[in-house]
N, C-alpha and C positions, 0 to 999 in steps of 0.2 A: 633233586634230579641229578646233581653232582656226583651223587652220592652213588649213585646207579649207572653213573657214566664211568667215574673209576674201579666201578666190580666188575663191568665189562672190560673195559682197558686191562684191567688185571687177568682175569679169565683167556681174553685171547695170549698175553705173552707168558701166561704159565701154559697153554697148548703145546704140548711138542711137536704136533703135527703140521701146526703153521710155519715154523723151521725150515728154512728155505735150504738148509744146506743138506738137507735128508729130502730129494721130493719124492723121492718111492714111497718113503713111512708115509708122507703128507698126503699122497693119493692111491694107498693101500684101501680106503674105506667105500674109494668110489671105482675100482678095478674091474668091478662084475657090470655097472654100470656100463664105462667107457673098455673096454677088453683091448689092450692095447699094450704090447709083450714089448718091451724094451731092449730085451735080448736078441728077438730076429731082426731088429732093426737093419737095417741096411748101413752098415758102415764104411767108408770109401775111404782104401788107404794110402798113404803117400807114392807111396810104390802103383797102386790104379790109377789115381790123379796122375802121375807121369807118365804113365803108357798113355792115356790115354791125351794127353797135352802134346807128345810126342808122336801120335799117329796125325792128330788133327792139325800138325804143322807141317809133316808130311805131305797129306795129302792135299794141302794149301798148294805146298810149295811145287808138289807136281802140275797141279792144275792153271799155278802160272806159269811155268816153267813150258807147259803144252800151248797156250796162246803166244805167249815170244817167241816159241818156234816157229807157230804158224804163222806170226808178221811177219816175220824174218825172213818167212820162205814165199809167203805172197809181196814182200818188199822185193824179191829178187827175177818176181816174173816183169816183162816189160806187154804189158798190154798194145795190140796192134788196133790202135784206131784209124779208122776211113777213110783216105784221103778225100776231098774234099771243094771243088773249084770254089774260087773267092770269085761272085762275079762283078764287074766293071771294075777288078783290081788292077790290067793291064792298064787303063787308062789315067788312072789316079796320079795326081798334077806330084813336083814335089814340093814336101814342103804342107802335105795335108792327109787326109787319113778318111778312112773307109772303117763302118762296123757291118760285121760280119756273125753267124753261129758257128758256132763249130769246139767240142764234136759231135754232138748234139744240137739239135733246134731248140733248147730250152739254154744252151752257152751261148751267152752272148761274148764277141770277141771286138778286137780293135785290131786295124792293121794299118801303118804309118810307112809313109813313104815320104824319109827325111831329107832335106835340100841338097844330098848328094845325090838322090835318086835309089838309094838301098830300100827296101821294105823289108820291116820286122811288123810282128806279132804278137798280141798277148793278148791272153783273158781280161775281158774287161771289169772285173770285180776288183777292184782292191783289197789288198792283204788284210787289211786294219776290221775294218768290218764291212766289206761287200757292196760297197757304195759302186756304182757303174763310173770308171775313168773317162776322162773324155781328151783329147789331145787340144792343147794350146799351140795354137799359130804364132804367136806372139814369143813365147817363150821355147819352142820346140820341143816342149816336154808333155808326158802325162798326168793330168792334175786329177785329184779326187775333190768334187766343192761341200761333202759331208762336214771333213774335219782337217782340211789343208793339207792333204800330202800330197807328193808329187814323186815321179818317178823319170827314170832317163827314158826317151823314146828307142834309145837303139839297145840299151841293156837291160830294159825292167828294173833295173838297179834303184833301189829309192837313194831319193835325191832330199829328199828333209820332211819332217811330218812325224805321225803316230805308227802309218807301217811298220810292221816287224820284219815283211821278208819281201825280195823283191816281185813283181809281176809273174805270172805262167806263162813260160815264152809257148808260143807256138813256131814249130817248124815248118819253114816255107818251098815250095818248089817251085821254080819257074820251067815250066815247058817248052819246048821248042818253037811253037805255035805262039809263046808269049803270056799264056795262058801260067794264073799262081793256083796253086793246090797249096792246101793247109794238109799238112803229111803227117801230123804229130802234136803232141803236147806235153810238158813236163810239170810240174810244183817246181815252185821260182826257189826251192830249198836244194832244189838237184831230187826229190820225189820224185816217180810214175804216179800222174794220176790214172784213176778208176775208172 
């Protein structure tokens, strides 16, 4: 059986055909078979490969090129949101704080009227991840009880914690009548919110 195993062993590497370095001779016998012309192949050459790497980075680079403009130019509009009455803010003692919506009924706000008698404003989500603030009497600050942060009640400024950026002031008016209006709102980064 040996003996039949080395006539084959022999027989394939006397083939010429089996030759990997010629594979046209190697599969000349099965051509009619598989019909399949190596010459019209479709070749792609250094010179197509770069035109073509070079249009598709183009046209990358326009297409971001076209959304940074259009932040840039929707960053530059100031959106006029609604003024807004805060009610029973006329009354509000100092030294304690009122929540509020605005600008929207789905924002919830806070508004603090600090032992000098000033009221400021801010959105009541925190920077860090959107826990609702609640103002400490104790402390006269804005505290998050998520993950301990805290902010100043008259600057939104954070005061120690995970925050990244300070509170969303909102802009206040007091009326003649005594009456506060929420007139505005910014991102505590100096952004126009949406």
């Amino acid at each position: 059986m040996s003996s039949n195993l080395g006539k084959t062993i022999d027989k394939v590497l006397a083939d010429t055909r089996s030759d990997e370095s010629d594979v046209r001779s190697a599969t000349a016998p099965h051509q009619h078979d598989f019909p399949y012309d190596r010459e019209e192949e479709a070749q792609v050459t250094r010179r197509e490969f770069c035109n073509f790497l070079g249009l598709t980075s183009a046209a990358l680079f326009v297409g971001a090129a076209g959304f940074a403009g259009k932040a840039a130019f929707d960053a530059r509009r100031t959106p006029q949101l609604p003024p807004s009455k805060i009610e029973g803010a006329e009354t509000l003692a100092p030294g304690s704080s009122l929540n509020f919506r605005y600008p929207t009924a789905k924002d919830s706000a806070i508004l603090v009227r600090t032992l000098d008698g000033e009221l400021h404003a801010f959105g009541q989500k925190c920077t860090h991840l959107s826990c609702p603030v609640y103002f400490e009497r104790a402390h006269q600050r804005l505290e998050c009880p998520c993950h301990d942060g805290a902010f100043d009640a008259k600057t939104g400024n954070v005061l120690y914690g995970p925050p990244p950026r300070p509170l969303d002031p909102i802009s206040l008016e007091v009326r003649a009548d005594g009456e506060v209006w929420a007139v505005g709102r910014e991102a505590g980064s100096s952004e126009v919110l949406l």
